[in-house]
N, C-alpha and C positions, 0 to 999 in steps of 0.2 A: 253150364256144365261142359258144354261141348268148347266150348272156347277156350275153356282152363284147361278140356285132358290136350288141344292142340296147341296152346303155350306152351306143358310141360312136357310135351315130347318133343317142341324145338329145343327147348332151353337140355333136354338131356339128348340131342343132336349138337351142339355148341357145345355143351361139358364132351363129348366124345373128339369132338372137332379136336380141341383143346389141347386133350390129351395127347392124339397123335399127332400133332404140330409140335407138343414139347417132345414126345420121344422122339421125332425125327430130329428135333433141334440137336438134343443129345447126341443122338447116333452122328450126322455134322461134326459136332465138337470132337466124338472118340475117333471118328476118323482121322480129322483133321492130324492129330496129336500121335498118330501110331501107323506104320505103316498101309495098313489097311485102306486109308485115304488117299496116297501118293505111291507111285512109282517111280523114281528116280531114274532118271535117263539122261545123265552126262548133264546139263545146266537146266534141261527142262523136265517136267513132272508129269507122269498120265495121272489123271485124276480120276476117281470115282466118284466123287463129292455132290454130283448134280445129280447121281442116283435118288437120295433121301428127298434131294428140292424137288424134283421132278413126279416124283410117289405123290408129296403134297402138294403140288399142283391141282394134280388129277385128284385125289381124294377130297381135300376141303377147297381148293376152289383158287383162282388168280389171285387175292389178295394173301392165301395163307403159302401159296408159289412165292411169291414175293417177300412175305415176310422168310422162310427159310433160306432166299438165296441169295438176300442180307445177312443171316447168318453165315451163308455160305463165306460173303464176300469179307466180310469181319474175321474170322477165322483164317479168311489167307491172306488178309492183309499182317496177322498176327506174325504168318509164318514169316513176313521180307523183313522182322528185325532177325535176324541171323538162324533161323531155321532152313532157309531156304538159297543156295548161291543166288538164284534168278532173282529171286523177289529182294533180296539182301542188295546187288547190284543196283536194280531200278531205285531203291530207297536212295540210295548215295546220291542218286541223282537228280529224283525228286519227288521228294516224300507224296504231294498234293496228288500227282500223275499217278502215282502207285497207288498212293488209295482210293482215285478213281477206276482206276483199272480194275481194282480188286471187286469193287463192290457196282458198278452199274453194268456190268456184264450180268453178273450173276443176278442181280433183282432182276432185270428184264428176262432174263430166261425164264425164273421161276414164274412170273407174270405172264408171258406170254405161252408158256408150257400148258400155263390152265385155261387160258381164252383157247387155245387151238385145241382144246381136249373139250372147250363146253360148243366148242363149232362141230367138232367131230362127229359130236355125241347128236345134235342135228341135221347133220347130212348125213349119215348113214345110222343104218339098222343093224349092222356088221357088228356084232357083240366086243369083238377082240381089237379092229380096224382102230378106234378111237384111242387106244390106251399105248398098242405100239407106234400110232405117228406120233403122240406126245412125248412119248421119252425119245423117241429120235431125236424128234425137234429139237427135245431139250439138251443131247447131248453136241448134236449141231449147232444149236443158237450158242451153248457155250463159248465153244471153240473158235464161228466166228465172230462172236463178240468181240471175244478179248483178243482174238489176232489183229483185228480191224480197229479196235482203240488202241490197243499198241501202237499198232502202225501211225497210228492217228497222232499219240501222244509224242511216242518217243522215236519218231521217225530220225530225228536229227543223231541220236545214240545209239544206232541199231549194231554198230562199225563195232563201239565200243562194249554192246552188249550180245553180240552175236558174233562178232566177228565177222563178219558181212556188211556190204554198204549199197546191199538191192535190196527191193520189195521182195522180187522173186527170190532172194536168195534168204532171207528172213521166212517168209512163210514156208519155203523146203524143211527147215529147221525149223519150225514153232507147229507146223502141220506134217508130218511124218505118217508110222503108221500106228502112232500114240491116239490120232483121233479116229483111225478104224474101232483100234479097240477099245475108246472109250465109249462109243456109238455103237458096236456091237453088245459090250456087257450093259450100257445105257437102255438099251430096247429089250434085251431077254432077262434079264433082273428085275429092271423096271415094270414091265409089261408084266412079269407074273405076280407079284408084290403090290401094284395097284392094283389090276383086276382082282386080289381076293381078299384088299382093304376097302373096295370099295362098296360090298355090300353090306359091310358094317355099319360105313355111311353113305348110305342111297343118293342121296344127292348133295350137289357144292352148291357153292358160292360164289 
């Protein structure tokens, strides 16, 4: 008896999980589609998008990080067929780069958002400490992801997609102070939004 009441309160911990992996999937998607997602800034975009990946990090755990920041990265690879100048440019150039670009930044951040949130949550007792270094992290790991696989990828077309033909002179322009602010609203949205989903669900994955 005791075995089945603690199977059916994991299995309706999983149906919970669940749940809020698709509504964040969703929220993802409306963002993506509606200003709310992007800020437009001359050829490059502030993004909020790692918000919702970053929430399910911390809430369901590294692998439900990772499945959202696959959504994530699907969603903006959507945007480089002509939603987007930047992402529209890289495609002309190379479809393969762009969709790696788009999408192994963004999984590894939501992955690694939740391993540093279930380390966190180990090395200190600091109730709040665990939840704002994850969405930092995660709105950092962003930012260097993709400036650093950029650079990786499409170093040879930086001239013709930035107008610039330096490193330094690319990451002035792809690191501004778009990633202040998306690492500010990343940690006090994030931070308050998983600390009071997460007693819904006590523990990750």
């Amino acid at each position: 008896m005791e075995e089945t009441i603690k199977n059916s309160g994991e299995q309706k911990l999983d149906v919970k999980r669940l749940t809020v992996l698709a509504m964040l999937a969703a929220v993802i998607v409306l963002m993506t589609f509606t200003p709310i997602g992007y800020l437009k800034v001359g050829a490059v975009s502030i993004t909020f998008i790692m918000i919702p990946v970053v929430i399910g990090a911390v809430v369901t755990g590294p692998r439900g990080g990772a499945l959202l920041g696959a959504v994530f990265g699907i969603t903006s690879f959507i945007q480089c067929f002509g939603l987007d100048t930047f992402g529209t440019a890289m495609m002309s150039i190379n479809p393969v780069f762009t969709f790696l670009l788009c999408m192994v930044p963004r999984v590894l951040m939501g992955l690694l958002a939740g391993l540093i949130y279930k380390g966190m949550c180990k090395a200190t007792k600091n109730g709040i400490l665990p939840f704002a270094v994850s969405c930092l992290s995660g709105a950092v790991l962003n930012t260097v992801g993709f400036v650093g696989l950029f650079l990786l990828l499409f170093y040879s077309s930086i001239t013709a997609l930035l107008g610039t033909d330096t490193v330094a002179g690319a990451i002035g322009l792809l690191v501004t102070g778009n990633a202040l602010i998306e690492a500010g609203v990343c940690l006090v949205l994030g931070t308050a939004i998983a600390k009071g989903l997460v007693h819904v669900l006590p523990r990750n994955k």
